[in-house]
C-alpha positions as CSV (number, residue, x, y, z in Angstrom):
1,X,0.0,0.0,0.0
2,X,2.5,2.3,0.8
3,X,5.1,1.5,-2.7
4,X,3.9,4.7,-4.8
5,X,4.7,6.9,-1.7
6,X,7.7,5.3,-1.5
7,X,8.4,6.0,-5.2
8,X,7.3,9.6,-4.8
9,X,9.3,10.1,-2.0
10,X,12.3,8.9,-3.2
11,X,11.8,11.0,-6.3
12,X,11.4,14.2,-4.0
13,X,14.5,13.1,-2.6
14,X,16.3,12.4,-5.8
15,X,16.0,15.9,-6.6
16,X,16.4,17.9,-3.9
17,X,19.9,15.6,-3.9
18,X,20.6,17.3,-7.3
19,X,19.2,20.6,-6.8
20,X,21.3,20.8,-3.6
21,X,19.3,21.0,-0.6
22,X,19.9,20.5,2.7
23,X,23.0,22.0,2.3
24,X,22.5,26.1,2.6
25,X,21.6,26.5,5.8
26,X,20.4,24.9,9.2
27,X,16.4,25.0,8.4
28,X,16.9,23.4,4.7
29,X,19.1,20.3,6.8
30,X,16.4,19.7,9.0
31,X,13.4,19.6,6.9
32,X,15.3,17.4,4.2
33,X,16.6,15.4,7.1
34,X,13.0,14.9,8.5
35,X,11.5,13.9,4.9
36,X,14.3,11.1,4.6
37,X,13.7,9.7,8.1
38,X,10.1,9.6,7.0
39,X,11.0,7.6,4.1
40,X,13.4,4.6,5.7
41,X,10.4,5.0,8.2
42,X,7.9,3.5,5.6
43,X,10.7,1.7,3.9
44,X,11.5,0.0,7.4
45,X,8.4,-0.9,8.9
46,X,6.3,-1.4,5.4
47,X,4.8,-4.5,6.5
48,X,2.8,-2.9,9.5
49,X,1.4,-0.4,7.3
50,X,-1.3,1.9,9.7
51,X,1.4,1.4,12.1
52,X,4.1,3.0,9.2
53,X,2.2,5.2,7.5
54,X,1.1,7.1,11.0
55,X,4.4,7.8,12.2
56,X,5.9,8.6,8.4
57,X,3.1,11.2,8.2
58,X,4.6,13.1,11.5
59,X,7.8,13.6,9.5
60,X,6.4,14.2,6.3
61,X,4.9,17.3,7.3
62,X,7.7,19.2,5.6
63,X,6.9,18.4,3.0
64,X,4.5,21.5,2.0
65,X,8.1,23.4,2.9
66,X,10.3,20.9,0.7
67,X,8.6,21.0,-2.6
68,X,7.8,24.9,-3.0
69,X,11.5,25.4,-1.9
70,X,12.5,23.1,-5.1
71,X,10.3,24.6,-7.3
72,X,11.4,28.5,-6.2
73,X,15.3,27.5,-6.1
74,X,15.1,27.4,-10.0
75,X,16.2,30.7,-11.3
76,X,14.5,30.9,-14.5
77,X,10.7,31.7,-14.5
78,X,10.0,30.3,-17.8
79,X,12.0,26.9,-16.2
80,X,10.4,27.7,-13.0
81,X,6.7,27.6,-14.8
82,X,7.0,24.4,-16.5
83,X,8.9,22.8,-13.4
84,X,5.7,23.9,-11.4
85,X,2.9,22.6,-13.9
86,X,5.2,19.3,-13.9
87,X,5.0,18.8,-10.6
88,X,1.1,19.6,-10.1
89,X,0.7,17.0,-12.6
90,X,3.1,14.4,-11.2
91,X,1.0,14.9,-7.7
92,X,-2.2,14.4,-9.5
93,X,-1.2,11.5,-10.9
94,X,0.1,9.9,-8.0
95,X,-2.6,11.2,-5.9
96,X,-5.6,9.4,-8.4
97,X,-3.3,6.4,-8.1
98,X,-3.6,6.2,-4.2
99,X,-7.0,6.3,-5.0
100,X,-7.2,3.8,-7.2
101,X,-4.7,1.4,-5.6
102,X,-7.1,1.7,-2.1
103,X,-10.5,0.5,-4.5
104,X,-12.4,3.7,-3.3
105,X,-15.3,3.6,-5.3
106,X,-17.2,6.8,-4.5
107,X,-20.0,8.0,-7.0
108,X,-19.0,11.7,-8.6
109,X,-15.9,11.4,-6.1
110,X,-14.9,15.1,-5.5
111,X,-18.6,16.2,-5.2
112,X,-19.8,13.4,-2.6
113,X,-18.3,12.0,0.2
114,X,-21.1,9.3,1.2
């Protein structure tokens, strides 16, 4: 259950590893350092998933700090524009296949939650 957030996080990870961050200053260490121990936490203990995916989500907060800091650290705005539409689409993506990959069936999904 929890593979495609592993694959997304490791992705994050991938490119904040070649965009460089983590390695400016104090606040960029810790919020990188946080989203990694979030993902060997779901890597780790991937078999007791609720157990896994409860903790990983305390570290994995940072995230809403993480990925607007990748997207802003890119100096050109046309770069910067595709970059961002990229990455809404990537998280779309992903996000329908969480959905999918849980068998939510829910009729007219975003209008109805029962």
């Amino acid at each position: 259950a929890f593979y495609i957030v592993m694959i997304y996080q490791l992705l994050v990870i991938g490119v904040c590893m070649l965009i460089g961050v983590g390695r400016n200053n104090n606040y960029e260490r810790i919020i990188y350092n946080m989203y990694i121990c979030s993902t060997m936490w779901l890597m780790i203990f991937s078999k007791l998933g609720i157990f896994a995916g409860r903790v990983a989500t305390i570290f994995t907060t940072v995230e809403m700090f993480l990925i607007p800091y990748i997207i802003y650290s890119i100096s050109n705005k046309y770069t910067r524009c595709i970059c961002l539409i990229i990455a809404v689409a990537i998280y779309l993506f992903i996000m329908i296949l969480k959905v999918d990959s849980q068998s939510v069936t829910y009729d007219n999904f975003i209008f109805h939650v029962f």
